[in-house]
N, C-alpha and C positions, 0 to 999 in steps of 0.2 A: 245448699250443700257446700262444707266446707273443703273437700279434699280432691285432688285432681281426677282421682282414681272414679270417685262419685259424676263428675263432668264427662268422664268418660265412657263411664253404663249410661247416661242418658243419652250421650252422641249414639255408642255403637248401638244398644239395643231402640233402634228408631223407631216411628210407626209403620214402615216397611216390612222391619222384621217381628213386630208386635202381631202388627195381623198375620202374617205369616202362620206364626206360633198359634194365633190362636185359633185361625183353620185350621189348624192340624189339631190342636186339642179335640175341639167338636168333629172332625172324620175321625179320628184314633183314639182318642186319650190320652191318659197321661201318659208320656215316656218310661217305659221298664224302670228305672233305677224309680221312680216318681212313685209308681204302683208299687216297689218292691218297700221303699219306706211310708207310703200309706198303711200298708197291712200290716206293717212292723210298729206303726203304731197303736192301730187300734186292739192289737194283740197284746201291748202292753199298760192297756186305758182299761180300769176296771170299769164295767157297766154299773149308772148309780141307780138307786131304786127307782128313780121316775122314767127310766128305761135309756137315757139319756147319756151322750159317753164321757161328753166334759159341756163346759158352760162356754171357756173361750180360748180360742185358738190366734197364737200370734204367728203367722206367715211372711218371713221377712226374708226381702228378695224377691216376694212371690212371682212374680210373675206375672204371666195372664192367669193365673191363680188356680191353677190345677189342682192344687192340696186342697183349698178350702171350698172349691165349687163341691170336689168330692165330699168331704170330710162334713159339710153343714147336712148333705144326703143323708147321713149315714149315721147321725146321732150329736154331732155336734151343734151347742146355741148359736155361736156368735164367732165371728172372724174379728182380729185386725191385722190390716195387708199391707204391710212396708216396704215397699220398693223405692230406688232412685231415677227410675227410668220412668218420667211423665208417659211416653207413649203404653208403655206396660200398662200403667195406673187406668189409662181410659179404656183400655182393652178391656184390662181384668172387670171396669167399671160396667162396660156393655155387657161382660156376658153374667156378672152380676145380677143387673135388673133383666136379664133376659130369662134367669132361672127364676127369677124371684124371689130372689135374695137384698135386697136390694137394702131394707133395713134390719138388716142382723150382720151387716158388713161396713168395717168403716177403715178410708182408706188414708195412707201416712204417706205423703213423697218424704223422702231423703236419706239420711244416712244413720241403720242402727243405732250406729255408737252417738250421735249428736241427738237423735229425738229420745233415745232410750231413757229418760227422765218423765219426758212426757205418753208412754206407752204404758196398758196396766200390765201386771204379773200375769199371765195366763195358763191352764191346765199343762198346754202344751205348745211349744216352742219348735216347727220348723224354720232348718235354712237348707233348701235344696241348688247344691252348685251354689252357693252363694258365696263360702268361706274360698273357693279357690279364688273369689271375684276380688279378692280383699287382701289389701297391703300390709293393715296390721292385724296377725290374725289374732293376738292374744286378748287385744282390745275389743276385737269383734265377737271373739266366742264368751268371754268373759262378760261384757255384758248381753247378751245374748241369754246365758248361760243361767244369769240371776233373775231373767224375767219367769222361767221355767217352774211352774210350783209343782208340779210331775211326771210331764215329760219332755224330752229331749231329743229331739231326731234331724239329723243331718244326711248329706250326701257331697262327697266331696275326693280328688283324684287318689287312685290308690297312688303311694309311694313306690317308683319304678321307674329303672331308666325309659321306658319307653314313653311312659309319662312325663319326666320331665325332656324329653324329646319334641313331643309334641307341645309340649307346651314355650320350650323355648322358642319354635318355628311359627308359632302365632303370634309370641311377642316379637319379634323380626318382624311380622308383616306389620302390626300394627304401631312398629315404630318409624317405617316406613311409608306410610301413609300419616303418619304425622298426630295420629291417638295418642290420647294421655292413659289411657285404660291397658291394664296387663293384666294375664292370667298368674295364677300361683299353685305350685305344690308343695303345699305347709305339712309340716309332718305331722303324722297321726298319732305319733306317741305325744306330740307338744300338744296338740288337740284333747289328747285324751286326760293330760295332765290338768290343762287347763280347768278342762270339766269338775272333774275328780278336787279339784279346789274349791267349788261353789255346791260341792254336796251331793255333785252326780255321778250314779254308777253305770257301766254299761253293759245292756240287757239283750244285744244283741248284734249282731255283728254279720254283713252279705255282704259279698264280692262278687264284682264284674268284673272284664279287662281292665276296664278303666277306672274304675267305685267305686267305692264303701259307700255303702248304707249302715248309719250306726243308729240306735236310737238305747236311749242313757234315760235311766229314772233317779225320782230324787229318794236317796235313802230313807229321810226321817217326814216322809209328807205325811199329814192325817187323811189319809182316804172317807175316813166315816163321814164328816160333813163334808159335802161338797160348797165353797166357796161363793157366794153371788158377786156376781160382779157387775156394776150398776156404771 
């Protein structure tokens, strides 16, 4: 991983807080904002005739991989899970082979913008909480954005003083403890520009206190063939 900010989601987010996360995934589920852009996506995924909703799903950021444990449930082929956080990767890895998933999931450490060469194009493109995680955002949505061949679904802070309050007071803590890692609130219009530049519209739009759930489709995609991706 080339950038500080990446050395510092693999510090903060440890295997302490990986398994953490991911007992709470298996007691509860996914997190509200998480559930609110899963069904915000499959409401924008046409069903293909072989009953199927897409073929492959890029989750980057994932996590302990709550989108795609769900989303392979639920009519999705194939996952690929890009995170920077090793502990993440083994979590999401355990509860992978535990659904048995095991071979329809394949996992990327590092950072978007540096392996996004090496990642294929996929139906559909989450980053949940991922862009406030990230320094540059234009680079990160941007390519992000081109991997996307239909859909687009994000989760990221609303714009608001109270948001960047809270956000200022975490990066305080964590420059006191001596973290390379900071939070961000990028504007959602620069967000939505960005998009809006690689061809995508957006189809939808939820607010919490503290969210946005967006999820954006590509105007000129061919739905009628669905794509293999091998």
């Amino acid at each position: 991983m080339s950038c500080a900010q990446c050395e510092g989601i693999d510090q903060l987010f440890d295997s302490k807080r990986a398994r953490r996360q991911l007992a709470k995934f298996r007691r509860k589920g996914a997190d509200r904002t998480t559930r609110m852009l899963i069904e915000d996506v499959q409401a924008a995924m046409p069903q293909r005739s072989d009953g199927n909703l897409a073929s492959l799903l890029l989750d980057v950021g994932a996590g302990v991989g709550a989108i795609h444990h769900t989303l392979l449930e639920r009519g999705v082929e194939r996952a690929v899970h890009v995170d920077a956080s090793s502990a993440y990767l083994r979590s999401a890895r355990e509860e992978t082979e535990r659904r048995g998933h095991a071979t329809r999931v394949e996992f990327v450490q590092g950072d978007l913008v540096d392996v996004a060469d090496h990642v294929p194009t996929a139906d559909i493109v989450t980053l949940d909480r991922v862009i406030c995680c990230y320094h540059d955002m234009q680079r990160l949505v941007s390519r992000s954005g081109e991997k996307a061949r239909l859909i687009y679904g994000a989760v990221y802070p609303r714009e608001g003083w109270w948001t960047r309050l809270v956000v200022d007071a975490e990066n305080i803590f964590f420059r006191l403890r001596g973290s390379p890692f900071r939070t961000f609130v990028h504007s959602p219009n620069e967000i939505d520009s960005v998009l809006m530049g690689q061809g995508l519209r957006r189809r939808s739009l939820r607010r919490t206190v503290g969210w946005e759930v967006v999820v954006y489709t590509r105007t000129n995609a061919d739905d009628s063939q669905p794509r293999v991706y091998r």
